[in-house]
C-alpha positions in Angstrom: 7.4 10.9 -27.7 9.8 8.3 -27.6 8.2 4.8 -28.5 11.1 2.8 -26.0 10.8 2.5 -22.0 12.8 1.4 -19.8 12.5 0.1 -16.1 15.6 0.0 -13.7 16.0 -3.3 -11.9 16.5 -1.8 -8.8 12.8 -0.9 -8.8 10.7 -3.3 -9.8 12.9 -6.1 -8.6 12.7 -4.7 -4.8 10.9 -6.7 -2.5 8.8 -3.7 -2.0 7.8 -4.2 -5.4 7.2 -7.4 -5.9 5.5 -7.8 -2.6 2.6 -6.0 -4.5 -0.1 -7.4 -6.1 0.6 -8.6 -9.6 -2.1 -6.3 -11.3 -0.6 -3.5 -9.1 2.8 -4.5 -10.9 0.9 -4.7 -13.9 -0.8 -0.9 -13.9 2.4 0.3 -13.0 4.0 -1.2 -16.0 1.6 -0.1 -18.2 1.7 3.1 -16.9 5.4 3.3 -17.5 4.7 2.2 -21.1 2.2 5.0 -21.8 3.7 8.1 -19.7 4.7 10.8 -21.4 8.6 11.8 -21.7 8.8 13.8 -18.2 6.5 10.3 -16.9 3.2 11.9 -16.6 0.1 9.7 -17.2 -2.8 11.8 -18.4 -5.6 9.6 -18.4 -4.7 6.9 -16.2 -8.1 5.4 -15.5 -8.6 4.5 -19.0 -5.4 2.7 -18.6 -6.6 1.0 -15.8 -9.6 0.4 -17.8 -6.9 -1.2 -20.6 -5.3 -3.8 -18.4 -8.0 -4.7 -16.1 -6.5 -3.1 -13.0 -9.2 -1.9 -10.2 -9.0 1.1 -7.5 -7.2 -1.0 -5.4 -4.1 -1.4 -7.4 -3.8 2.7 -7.7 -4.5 2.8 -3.8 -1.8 0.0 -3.3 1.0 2.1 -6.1 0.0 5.8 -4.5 0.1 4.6 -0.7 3.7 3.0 -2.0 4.7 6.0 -3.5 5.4 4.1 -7.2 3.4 7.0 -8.4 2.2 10.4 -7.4 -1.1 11.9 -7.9 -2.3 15.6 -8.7 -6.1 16.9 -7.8 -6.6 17.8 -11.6 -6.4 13.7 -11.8 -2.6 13.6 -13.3 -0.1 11.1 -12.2 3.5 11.2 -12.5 5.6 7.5 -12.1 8.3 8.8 -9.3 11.2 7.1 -10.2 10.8 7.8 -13.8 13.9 9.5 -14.8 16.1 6.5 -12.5 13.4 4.1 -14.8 14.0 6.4 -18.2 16.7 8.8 -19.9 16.3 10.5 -23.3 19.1 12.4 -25.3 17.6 16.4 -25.1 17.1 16.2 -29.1 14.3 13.0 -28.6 12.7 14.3 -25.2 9.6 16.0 -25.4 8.6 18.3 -22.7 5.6 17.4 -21.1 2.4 19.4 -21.4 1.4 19.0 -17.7 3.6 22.5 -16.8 1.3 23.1 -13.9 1.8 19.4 -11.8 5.6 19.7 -13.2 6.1 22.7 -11.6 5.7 21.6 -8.6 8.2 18.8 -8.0 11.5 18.7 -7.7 14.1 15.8 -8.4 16.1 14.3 -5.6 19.6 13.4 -5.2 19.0 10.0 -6.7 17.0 11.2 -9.7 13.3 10.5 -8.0 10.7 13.3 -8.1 9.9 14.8 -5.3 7.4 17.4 -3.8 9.1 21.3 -3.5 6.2 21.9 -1.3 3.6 19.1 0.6 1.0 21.3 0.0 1.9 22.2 -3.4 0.7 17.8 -4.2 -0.9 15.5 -2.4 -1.5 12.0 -3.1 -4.3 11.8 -4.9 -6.6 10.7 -7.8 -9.7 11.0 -9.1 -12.4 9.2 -8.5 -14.4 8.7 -4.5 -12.3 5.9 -3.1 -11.1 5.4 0.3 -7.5 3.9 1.9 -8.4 2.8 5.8 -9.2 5.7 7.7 -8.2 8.2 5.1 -11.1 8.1 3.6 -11.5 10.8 0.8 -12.0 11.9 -2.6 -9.9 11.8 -5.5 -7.5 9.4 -3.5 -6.4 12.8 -0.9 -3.9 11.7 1.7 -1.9 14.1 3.8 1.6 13.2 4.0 1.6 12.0 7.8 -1.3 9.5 6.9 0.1 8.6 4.1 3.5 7.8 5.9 1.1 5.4 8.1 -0.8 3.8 5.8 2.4 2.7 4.1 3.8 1.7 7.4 1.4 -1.0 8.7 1.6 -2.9 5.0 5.3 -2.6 5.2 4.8 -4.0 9.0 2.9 -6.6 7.9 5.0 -8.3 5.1 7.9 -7.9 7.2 6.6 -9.2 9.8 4.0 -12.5 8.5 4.2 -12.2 4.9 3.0 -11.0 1.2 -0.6 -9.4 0.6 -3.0 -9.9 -2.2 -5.3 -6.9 -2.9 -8.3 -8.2 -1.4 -6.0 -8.7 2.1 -4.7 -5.0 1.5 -8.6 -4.2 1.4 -9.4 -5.9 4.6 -6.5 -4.1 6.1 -8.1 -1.0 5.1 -11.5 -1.2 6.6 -9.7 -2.6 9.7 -8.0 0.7 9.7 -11.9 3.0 9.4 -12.7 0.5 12.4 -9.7 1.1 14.7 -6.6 2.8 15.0 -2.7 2.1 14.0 -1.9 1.1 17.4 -4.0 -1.9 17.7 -3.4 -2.9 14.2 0.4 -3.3 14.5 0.1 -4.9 17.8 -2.3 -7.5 16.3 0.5 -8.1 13.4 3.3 -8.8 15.6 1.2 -11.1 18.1 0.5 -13.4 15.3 4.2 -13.0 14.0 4.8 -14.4 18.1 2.9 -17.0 17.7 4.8 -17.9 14.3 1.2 -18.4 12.4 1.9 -16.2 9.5 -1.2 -16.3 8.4 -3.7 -13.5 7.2 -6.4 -15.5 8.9 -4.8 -15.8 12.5 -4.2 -11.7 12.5 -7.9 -11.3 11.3 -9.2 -13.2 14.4 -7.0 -11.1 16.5 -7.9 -7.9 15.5 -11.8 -9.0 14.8 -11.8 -10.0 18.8 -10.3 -6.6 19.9 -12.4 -4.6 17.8 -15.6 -5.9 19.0 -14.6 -5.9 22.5 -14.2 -1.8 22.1 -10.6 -2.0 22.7 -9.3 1.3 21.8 -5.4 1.3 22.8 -2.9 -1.3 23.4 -3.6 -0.6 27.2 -7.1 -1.8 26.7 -6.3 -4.9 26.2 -6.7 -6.8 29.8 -4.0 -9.4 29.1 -0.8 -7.2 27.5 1.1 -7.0 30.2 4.0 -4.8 31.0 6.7 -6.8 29.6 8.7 -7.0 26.4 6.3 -7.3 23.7 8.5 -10.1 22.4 7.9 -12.4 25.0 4.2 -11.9 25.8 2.0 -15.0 25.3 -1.3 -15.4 24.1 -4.3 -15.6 26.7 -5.7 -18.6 26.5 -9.3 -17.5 25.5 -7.3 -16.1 22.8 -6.0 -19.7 21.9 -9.2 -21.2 21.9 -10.8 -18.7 20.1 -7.8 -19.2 17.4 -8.4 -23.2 17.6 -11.6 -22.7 16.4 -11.2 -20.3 13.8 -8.7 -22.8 12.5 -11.0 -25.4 12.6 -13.7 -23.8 10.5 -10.7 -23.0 7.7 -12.0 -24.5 4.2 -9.1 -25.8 1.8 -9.4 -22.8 -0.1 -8.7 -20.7 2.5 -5.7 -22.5 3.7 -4.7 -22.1 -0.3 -5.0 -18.5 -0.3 -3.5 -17.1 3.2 -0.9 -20.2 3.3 -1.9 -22.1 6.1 -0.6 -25.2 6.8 
């Protein structure tokens, strides 16, 4: 195995990337270190175990697709051969023939799945993304194109996430649907708060009122999204959130 790695700029200096987590970056760095020469990671949880990195950071790299997961508990780094290139006479093949067998490489040199039902995002060990709640880290490809889709919204739309907020995010997501979730992010991009804290209170108030769709909610009303205001209970319920913000909290979700 060849003791040199290698990690193309145009991955891990993406704002996708580095809008991670930096023990997510972390994992995946060390993961890229250790892999074998075809990129597979055989016993990544005793990596993770090496540089201190927790379930969330594997959620947060398999949800990204940074990685892909097999059900024997095998990952492979997807963009390892844009990351990695060996002359044929230093490459060893990689013993994983089983989880090789079933990807495929794409037209920019990425793996890719041959078949969706041939892998599946997963991992072993009981751990649970949002709603997709399941062992050995089992998403099906639709909810793993949502999952990725509402962190991508939020950073887009507000700003970075640190694991615990991708956590939060999560349970949000075994307590409601997508729907409301998104809405909730692009009412507190409206109202320019960027904050973590603002979006919690929004989607906390919805969820305890029972609202189940975007139509439940009394005050949306049939305009353009973009120019719908806040209700004032909504406001005052906001004010006072605010109000009860320690220093620490304005420190961590940015708050001025």
């Amino acid at each position: 195995m060849a003791e040199r790695r290698m990690f193309a700029k145009s991955i891990v200096l993406s704002d996708s990337f580095l809008d991670m987590p930096m023990s997510a970056r972390c994992l995946y760095f060390t993961m890229g270190m250790l892999a074998d020469d075809d990129g597979f990671v055989g016993s990544p949880k005793a990596i993770m175990r090496q540089c201190g990195a927790t379930d969330d950071d594997m959620k947060i790299l398999l949800a990204k697709r940074y990685v892909l997961g097999f059900e024997s508990g095998i990952i492979v780094i997807k963009h390892w051969r844009m990351n990695n290139y060996l002359q044929n006479d230093r490459h060893k093949t990689t013993t994983y023939l089983d989880e090789f067998a079933t990807l495929s490489v794409d037209e920019k040199g990425a793996y890719t799945e041959k078949n969706n039902s041939c892998i599946q995002n997963v991992y072993t060990g009981k751990v649970s993304i949002g709603k997709y709640s399941i062992d050995k880290f089992n998403i099906e490809e639709d909810d793993k194109e949502d999952a990725q889709t509402i962190f991508d919204i939020y950073q887009n739309e507000i700003g970075s996430l640190s694991s615990r907020q991708y956590e939060k995010i999560n349970n949000y997501l075994n307590k409601t649907n997508e729907e409301l979730i998104k809405e909730a992010i692009y009412r507190t991009s409206d109202a320019n708060a960027k904050s973590f804290k603002y979006f919690e209170t929004v989607i906390k108030d919805w969820i305890n009122k029972g609202y189940k769709t975007v139509g439940d909610i009394k005050e949306l009303k049939k305009v353009d999204r973009r120019k719908v205001s806040e209700p004032e209970w909504l406001d005052k319920k906001i004010e006072k959130e605010k109000s009860l913000i320690t220093n620490e909290d304005r420190k961590e979700y940015g708050i001025d």
